[in-house]
Each structure stands twice: as structure tokens, then as C-alpha cells.
Backbone bond lengths (Angstrom), bond angles and torsions (degrees), N, CA, C in turn:
res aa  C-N    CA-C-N  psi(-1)  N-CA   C-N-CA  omega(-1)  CA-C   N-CA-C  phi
1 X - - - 1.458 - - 1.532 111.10 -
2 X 1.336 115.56 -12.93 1.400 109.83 -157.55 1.424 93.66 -110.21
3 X 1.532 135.69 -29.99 0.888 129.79 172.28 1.558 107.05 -62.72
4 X 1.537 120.47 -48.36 1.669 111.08 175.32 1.403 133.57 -50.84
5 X 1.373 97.11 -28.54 1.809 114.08 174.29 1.439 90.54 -67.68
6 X 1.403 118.35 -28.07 1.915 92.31 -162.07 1.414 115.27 -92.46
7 X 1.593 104.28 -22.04 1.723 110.70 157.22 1.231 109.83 -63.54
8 X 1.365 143.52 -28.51 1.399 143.91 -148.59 1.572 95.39 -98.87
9 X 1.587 131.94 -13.65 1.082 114.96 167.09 1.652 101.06 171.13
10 X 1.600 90.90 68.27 1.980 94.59 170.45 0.983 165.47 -47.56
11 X 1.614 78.04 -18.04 1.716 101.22 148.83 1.409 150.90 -40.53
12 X 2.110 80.63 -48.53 1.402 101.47 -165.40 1.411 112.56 -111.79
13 X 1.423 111.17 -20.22 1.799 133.54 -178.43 1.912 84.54 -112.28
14 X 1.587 116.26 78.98 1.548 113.24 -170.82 1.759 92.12 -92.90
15 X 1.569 104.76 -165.43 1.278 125.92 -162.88 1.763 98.45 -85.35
16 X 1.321 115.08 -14.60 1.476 136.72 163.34 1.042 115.62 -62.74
17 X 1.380 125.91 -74.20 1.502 133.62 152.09 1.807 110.05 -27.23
18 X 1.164 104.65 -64.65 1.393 99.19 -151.38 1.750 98.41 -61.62
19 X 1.460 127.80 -43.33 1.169 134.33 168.83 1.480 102.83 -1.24
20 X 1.249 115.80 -74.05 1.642 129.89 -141.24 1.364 107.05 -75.10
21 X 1.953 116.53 -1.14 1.085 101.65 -163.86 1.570 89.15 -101.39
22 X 1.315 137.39 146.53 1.459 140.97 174.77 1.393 116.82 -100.05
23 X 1.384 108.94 136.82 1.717 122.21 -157.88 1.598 97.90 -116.93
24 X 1.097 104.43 150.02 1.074 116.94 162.27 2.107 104.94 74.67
25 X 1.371 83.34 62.78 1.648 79.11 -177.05 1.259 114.16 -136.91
26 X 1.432 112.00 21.14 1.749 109.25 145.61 1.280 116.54 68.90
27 X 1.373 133.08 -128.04 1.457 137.84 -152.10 1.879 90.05 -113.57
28 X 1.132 134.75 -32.24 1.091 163.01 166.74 1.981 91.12 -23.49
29 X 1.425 108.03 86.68 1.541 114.67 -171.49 1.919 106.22 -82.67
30 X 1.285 112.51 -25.97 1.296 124.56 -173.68 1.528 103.08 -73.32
31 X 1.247 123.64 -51.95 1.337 132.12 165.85 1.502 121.66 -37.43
32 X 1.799 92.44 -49.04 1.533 93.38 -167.27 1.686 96.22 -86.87
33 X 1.169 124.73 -44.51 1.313 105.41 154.85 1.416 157.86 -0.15
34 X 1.199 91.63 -69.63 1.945 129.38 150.41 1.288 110.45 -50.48
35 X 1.247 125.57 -64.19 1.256 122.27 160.23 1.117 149.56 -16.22
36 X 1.954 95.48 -79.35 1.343 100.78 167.04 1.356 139.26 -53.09
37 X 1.897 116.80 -34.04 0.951 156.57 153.64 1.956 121.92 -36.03
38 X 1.501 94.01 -35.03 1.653 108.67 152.47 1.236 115.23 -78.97
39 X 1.150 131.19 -33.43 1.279 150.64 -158.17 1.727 93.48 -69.28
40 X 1.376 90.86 -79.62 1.737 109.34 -160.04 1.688 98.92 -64.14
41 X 1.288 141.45 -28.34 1.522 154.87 116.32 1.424 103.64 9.71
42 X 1.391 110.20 -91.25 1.257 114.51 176.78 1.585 136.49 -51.51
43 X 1.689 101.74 -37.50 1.160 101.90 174.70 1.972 124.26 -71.03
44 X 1.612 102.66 -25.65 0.994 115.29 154.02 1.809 142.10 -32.35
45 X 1.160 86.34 -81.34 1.618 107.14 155.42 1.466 120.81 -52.77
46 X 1.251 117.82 -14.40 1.763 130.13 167.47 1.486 106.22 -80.62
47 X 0.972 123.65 -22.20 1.861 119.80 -153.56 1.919 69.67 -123.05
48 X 1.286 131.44 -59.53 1.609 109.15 -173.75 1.498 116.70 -58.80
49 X 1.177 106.57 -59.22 2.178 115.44 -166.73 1.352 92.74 -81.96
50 X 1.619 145.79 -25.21 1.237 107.79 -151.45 2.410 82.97 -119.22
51 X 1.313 95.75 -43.97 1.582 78.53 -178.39 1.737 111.82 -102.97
52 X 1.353 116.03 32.48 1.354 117.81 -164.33 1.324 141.23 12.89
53 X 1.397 89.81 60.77 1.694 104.95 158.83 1.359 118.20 -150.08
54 X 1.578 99.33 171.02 1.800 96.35 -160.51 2.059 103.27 -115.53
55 X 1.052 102.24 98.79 1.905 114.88 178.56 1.841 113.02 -28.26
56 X 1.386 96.32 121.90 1.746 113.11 -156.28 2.135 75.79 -69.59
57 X 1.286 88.60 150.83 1.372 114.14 -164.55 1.830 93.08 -78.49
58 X 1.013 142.53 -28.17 1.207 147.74 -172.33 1.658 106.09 -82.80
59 X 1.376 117.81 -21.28 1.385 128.82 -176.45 1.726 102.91 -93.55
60 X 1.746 141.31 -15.24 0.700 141.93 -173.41 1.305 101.22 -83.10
61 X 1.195 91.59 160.81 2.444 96.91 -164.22 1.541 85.35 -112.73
62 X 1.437 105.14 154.51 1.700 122.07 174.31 1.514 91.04 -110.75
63 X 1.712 75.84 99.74 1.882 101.63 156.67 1.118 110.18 -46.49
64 X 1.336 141.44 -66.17 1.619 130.09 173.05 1.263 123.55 -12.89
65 X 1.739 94.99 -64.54 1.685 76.92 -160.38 1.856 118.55 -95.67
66 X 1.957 98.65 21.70 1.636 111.67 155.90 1.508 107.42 -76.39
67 X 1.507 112.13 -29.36 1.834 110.95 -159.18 1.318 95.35 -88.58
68 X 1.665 115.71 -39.03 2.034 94.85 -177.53 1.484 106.96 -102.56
69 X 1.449 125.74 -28.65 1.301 121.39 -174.29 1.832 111.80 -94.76
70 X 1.533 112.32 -11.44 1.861 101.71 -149.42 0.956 112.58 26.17
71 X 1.351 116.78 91.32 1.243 135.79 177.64 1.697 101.74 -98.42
72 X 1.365 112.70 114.10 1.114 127.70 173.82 1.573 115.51 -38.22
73 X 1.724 97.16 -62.16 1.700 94.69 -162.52 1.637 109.90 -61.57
74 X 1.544 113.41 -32.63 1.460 118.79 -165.64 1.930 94.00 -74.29
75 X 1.549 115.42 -44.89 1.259 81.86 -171.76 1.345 123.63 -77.39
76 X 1.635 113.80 -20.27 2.051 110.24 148.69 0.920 124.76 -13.47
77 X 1.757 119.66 -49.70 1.344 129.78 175.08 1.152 112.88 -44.68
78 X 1.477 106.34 -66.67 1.658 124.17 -168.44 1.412 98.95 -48.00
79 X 0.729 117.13 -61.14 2.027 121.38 -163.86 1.319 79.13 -81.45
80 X 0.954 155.05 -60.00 1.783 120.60 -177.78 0.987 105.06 -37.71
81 X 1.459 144.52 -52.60 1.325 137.26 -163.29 1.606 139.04 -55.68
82 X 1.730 83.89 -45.18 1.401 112.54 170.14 1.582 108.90 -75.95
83 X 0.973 138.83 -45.65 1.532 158.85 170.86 2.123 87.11 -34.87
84 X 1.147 90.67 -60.22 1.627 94.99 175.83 1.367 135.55 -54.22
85 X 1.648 91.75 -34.98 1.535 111.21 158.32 1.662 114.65 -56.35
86 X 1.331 110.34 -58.74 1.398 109.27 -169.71 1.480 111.37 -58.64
87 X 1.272 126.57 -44.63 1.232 132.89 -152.29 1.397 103.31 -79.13
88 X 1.223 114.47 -25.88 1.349 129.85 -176.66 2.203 124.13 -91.43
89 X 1.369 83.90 -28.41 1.520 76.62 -168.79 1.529 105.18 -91.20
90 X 1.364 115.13 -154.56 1.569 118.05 -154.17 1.291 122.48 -77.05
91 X 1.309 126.72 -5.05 1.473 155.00 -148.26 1.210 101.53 -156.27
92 X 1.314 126.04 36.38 1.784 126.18 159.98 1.158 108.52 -94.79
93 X 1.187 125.06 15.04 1.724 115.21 157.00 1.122 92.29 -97.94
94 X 1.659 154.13 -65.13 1.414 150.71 -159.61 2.126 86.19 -58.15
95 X 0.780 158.83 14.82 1.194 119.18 -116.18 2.265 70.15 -163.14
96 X 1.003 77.54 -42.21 1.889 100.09 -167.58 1.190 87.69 -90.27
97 X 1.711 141.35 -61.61 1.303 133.24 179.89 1.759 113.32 -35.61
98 X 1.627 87.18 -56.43 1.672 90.25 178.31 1.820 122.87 -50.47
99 X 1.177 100.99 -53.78 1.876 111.32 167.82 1.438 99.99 -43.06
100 X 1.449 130.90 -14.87 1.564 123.79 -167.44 1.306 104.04 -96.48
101 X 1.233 116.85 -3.14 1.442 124.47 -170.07 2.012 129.01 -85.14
102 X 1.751 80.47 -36.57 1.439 116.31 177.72 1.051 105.37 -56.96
103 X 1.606 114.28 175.51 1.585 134.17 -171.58 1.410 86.12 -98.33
104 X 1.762 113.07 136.13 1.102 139.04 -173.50 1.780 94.57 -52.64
105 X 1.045 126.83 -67.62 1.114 101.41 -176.47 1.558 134.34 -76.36
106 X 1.276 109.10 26.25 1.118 115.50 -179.90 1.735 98.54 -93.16
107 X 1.673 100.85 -48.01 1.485 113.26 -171.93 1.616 99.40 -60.67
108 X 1.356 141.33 -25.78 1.418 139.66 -163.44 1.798 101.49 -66.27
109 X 2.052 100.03 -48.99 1.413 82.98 164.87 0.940 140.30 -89.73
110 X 1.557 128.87 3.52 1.431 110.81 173.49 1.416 95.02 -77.04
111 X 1.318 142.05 -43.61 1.587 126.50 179.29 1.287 113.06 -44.56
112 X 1.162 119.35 -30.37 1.686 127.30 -176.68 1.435 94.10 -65.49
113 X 1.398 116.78 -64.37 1.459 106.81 -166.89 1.477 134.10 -68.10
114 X 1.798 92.59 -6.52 1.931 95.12 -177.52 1.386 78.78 -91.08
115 X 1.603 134.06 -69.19 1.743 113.50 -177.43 1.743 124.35 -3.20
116 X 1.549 105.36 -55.14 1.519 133.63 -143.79 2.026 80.45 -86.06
117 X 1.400 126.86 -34.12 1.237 132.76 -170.74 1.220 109.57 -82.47
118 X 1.555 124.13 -38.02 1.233 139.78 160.74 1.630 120.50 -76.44
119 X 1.074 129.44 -13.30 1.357 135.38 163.35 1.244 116.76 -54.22
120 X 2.254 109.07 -57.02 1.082 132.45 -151.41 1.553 111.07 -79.18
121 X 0.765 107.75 167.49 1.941 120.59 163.97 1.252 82.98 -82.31
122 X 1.061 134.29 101.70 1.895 169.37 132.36 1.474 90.22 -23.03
123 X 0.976 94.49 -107.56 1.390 97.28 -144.88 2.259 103.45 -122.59
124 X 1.409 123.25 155.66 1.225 127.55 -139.88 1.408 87.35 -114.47
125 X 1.180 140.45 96.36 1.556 146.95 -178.44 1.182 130.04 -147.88
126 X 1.447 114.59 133.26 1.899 122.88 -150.91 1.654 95.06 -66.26
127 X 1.099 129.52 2.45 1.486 99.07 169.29 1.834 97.57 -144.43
128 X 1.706 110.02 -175.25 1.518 96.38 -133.27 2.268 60.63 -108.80
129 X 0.928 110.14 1.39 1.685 99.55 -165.56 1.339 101.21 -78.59
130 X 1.628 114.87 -49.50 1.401 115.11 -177.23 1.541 115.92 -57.88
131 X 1.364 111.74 -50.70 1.856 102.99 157.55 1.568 124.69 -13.68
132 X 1.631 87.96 -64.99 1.371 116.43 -160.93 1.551 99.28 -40.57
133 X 1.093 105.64 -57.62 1.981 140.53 -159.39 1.233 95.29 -52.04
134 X 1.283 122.91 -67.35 1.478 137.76 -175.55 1.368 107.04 -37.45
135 X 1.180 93.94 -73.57 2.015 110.65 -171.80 1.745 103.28 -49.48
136 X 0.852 109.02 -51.95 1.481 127.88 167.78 1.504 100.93 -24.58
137 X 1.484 129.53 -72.23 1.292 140.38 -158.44 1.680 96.07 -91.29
138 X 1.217 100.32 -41.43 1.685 99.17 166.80 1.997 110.87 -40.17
139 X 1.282 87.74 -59.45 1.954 106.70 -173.85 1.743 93.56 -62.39
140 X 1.012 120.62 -29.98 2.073 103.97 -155.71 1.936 69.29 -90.87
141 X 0.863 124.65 -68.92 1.934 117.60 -166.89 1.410 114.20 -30.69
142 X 1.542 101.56 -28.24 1.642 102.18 -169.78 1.750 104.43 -83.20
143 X 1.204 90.18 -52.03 1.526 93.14 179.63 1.655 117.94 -75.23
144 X 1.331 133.59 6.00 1.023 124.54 171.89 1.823 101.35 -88.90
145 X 1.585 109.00 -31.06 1.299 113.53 -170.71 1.476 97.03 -57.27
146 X 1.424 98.53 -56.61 1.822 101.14 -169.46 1.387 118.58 -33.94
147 X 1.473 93.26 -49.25 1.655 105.57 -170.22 1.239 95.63 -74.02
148 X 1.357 144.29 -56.11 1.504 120.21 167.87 1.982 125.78 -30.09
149 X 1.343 97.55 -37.96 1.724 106.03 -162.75 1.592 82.06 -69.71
150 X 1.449 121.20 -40.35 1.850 117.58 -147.73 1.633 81.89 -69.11
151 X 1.477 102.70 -57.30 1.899 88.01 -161.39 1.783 108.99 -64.20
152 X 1.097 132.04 -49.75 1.145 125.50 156.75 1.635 108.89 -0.35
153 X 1.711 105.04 -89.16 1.472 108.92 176.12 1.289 122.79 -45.87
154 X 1.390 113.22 -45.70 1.821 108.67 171.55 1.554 111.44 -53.61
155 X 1.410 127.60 -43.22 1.558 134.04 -156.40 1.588 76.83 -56.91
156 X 1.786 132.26 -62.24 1.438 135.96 -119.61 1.554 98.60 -102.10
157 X 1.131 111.14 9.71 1.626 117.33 -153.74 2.125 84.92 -127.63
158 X 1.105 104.33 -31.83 1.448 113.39 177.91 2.077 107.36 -82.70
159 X 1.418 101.85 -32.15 1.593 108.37 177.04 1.012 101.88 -77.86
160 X 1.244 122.36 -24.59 1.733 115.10 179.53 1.416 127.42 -80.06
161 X 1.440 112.67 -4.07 1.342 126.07 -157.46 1.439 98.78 -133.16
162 X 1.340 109.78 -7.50 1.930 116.60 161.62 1.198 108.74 -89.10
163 X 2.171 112.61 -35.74 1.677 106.57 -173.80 1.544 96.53 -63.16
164 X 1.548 124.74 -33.93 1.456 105.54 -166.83 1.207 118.27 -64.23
165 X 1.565 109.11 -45.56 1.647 117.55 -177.57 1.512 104.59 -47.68
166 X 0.921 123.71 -47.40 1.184 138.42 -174.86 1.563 126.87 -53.48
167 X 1.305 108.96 -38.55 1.522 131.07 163.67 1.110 114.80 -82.76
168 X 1.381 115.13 -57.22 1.982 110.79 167.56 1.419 97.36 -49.47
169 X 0.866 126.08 -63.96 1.916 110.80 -168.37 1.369 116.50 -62.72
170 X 1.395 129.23 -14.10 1.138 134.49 175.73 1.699 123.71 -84.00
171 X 1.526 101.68 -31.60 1.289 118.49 135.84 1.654 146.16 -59.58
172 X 1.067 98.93 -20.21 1.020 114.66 170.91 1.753 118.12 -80.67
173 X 1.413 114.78 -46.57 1.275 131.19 170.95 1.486 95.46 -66.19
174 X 0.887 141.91 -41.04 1.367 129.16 -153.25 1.321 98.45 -82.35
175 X 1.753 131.63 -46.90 1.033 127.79 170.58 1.554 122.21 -62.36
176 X 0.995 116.78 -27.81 2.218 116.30 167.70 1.395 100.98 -68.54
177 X 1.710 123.57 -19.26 1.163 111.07 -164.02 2.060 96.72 -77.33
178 X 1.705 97.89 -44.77 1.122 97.70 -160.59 1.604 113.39 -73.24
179 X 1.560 121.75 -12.83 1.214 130.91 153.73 1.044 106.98 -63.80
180 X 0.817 138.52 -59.37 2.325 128.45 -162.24 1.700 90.61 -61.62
181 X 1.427 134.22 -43.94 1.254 133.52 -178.64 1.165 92.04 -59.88
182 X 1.387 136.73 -56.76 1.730 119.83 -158.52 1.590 102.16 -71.54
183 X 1.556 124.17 -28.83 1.700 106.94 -177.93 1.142 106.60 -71.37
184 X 1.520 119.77 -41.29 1.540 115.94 -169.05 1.770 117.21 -46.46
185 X 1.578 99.60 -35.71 1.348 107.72 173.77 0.786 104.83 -47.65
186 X 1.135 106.15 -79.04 1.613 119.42 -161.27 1.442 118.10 -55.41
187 X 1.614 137.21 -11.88 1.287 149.13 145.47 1.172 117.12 -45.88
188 X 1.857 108.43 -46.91 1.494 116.04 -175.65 1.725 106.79 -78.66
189 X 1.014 121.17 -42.14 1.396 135.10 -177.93 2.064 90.52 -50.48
190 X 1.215 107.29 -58.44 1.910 121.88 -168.86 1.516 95.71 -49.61
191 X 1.511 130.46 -30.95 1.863 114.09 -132.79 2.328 57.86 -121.43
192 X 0.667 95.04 -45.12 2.091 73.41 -176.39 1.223 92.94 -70.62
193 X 1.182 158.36 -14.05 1.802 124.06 -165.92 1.629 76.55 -88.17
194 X 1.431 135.51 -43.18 1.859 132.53 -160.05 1.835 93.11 -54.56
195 X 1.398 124.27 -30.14 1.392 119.59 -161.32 1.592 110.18 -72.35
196 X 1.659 95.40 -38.00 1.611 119.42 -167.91 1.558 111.50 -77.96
197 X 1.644 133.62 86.86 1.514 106.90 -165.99 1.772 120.75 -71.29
198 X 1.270 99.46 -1.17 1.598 121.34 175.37 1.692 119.23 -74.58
199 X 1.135 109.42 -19.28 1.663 118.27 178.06 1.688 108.02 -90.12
200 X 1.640 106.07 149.95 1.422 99.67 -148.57 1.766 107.59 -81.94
201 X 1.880 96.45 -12.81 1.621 100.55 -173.70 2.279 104.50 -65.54
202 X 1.688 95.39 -40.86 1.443 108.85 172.95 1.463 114.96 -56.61
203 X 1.129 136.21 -42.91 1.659 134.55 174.35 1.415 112.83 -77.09
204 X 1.326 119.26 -21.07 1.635 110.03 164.62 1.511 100.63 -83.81
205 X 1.135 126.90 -43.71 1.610 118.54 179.28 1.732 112.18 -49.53
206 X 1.452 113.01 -33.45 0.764 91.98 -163.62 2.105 112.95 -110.04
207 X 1.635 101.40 -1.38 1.190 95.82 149.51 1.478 135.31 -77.82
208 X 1.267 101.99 -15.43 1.567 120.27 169.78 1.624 116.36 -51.16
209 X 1.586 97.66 -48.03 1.419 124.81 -178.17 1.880 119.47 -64.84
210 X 1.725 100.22 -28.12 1.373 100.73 -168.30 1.964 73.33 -100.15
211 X 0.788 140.12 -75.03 1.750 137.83 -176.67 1.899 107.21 5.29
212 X 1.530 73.13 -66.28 1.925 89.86 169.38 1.389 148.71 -45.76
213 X 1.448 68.81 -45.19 2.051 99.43 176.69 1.620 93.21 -68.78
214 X 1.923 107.51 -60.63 1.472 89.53 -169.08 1.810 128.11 -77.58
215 X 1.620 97.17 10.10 1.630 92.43 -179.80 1.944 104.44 -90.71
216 X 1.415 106.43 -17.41 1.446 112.95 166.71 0.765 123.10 -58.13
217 X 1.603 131.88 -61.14 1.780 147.29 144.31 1.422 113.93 -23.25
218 X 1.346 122.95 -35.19 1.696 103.74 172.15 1.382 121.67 -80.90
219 X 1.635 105.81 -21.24 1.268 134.52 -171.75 1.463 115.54 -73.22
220 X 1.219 106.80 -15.86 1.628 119.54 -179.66 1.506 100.95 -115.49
221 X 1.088 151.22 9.54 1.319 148.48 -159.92 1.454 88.64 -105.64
């Protein structure tokens, strides 16, 4: 998690920050504890100092019962939180490109979960404007995603309608191919009956030929 906060804005989750978080600590619940506890710390102070507001106390996850139980729903929370980070900070278009990358149903829930962020009483703040603000950037993240998912579907809905062109015409060639093969035969089959004077196409060619000769001969007389 702490490495994603620090792609999500390196500035602010720096190589300082990331220091304090300890790796490689195993079964070691006090550690991870500590951790998380930096974690949810940091993400805090992201939604206060960097998008000014302070996270409604009902939206905060109980580290406990991630450190002894991993408790699914609480750590949902957590990555809701951060999810909020991304969508929100300075690089949520690079950030939204990336969400474009995922398996469609992967992308359905993170839209589910900024919805589920925008549904909620967000965040707990003495005036009703800063709310306002939030949801605001909450709403432009959602709808930029969308409009990413729509063109997405248009790009794949447009590849699908080139693979066809693409096959009808490939069919198409394949069949002139297999016609020009059937005349050629039949060209080659034409220039052997001329060789054979016993075949019936060769004895009309070639009474045709003496017909000719003798309409030339009267023609010169």
C-alpha cells in the first residue's frame, strides 16, 4: 500500500515517508500494525494538507481487525481511501489511463467504489462548501473514467467491424484467387486440345483455319 501511495503522488508519499514503512516483516503483527497505522496517517494528512478536508470518522477502517482478522470489509475501506488519493491528486489522468488498462471487471469496481465514495458522507468538515468541493472532484473522476470506459468500448466495437471487413475481403480474394486458378486450367486444358489434332476443340480450329486460308485464295484471284 505504501509503495502505491508513493506512485500516487511522490512528492508527497516521498522516499522519506516511505523510509518509515518496514518490509519484510513476516508474521510479525506489531510491525504490520505500525505500518498500517503509517499508512492510514499518511493517507489522512493527504485528504487534510493536500485536498483540504478532514475523513468522516465512520469512513476510517479499524486497523485491528486488518492486523488480527484481515478483515476484508475494513481493508475495502483502506483502498477506498487510497483509490481517493489517486483519483484526486495531480496525475489522475495518468492515474485513470492506468484503471483503463485493467480487466473490465476489475475497472467496474473501482467505479463502484468512487460511486460508493460519492454516495457516502465523505468526509466530516465545518463547512457544507468543502464537502461540496470534494464530491465535485469525486463526480469529474467518475465521469472522466466513464468517458474513458465509453471510448474504450467504441475503439473495440470499431476493431470488430475492421476484423470483419477484413475477413469479407479476405474472402473475397481467396475466391478470385480460386477462380483465376479455375480459368488458367481451363487455358491450359485449351493450348493441349490445339497440340492434339484428334480432339474435337483442335479439328474445328483447324477447319476454321483451312475455311480462312480458302476465303484468302479467292480473295487474291
Amino acid at each position: 500500500m505504501a509503495q502505491v501511495l508513493h506512485q500516487i503522488d511522490v512528492a508527497w508519499f516521498n522516499e522519506s515517508w516511505l523510509s518509515r514503512i518496514k518490509e519484510d516483516i513476516g508474521d510479525n503483527w506489531r510491525i504490520k500494525a505500525s505500518n498500517l497505522k503509517k499508512v492510514l496517517q499518511g493517507i489522512m494528512s493527504y485528504y487534510s494538507e493536500f485536498l483540504g478536508q478532514q475523513i468522516s470518522e465512520e469512513l476510517i477502517p479499524d486497523l485491528n481487525q486488518i492486523t488480527e482478522c484481515s478483515d476484508s470489509v475494513e481493508l475495502g475501506r483502506l483502498l477506498q481511501l487510497i483509490l481517493g488519493c489517486a483519483v484526486n491528486c495531480e496525475k489522475k489522468q495518468e492515474h485513470i489511463q492506468n484503471i483503463m488498462t485493467l480487466e473490465e471487471s476489475v475497472q467496474h469496481v473501482v467505479m463502484t467504489a468512487i460511486q460508493e465514495l460519492m454516495s457516502k458522507e465523505i468526509l466530516s468538515s465545518p463547512t457544507n462548501d468543502a464537502v461540496g468541493e470534494l464530491e465535485q472532484q469525486l463526480k469529474r473522476a467518475l465521469e472522466e473514467l466513464q468517458e474513458a470506459l465509453a471510448e474504450k468500448e467504441e475503439l473495440r466495437q470499431r476493431c470488430q467491424e475492421l476484423d470483419m471487413q477484413v475477413t469479407a475481403l479476405q474472402d473475397e480474394k481467396n475466391s478470385l484467387v480460386s477462380e483465376n486458378e479455375m480459368i488458367n486450367e481451363k487455358l491450359d486444358q485449351l493450348d493441349g486440345s490445339f497440340d492434339d489434332p484428334n480432339t474435337v476443340v483442335a479439328k474445328k480450329y483447324f477447319h476454321a483455319q483451312l475455311q480462312l486460308e480458302q476465303l484468302q485464295e479467292e480473295n487474291f484471284r
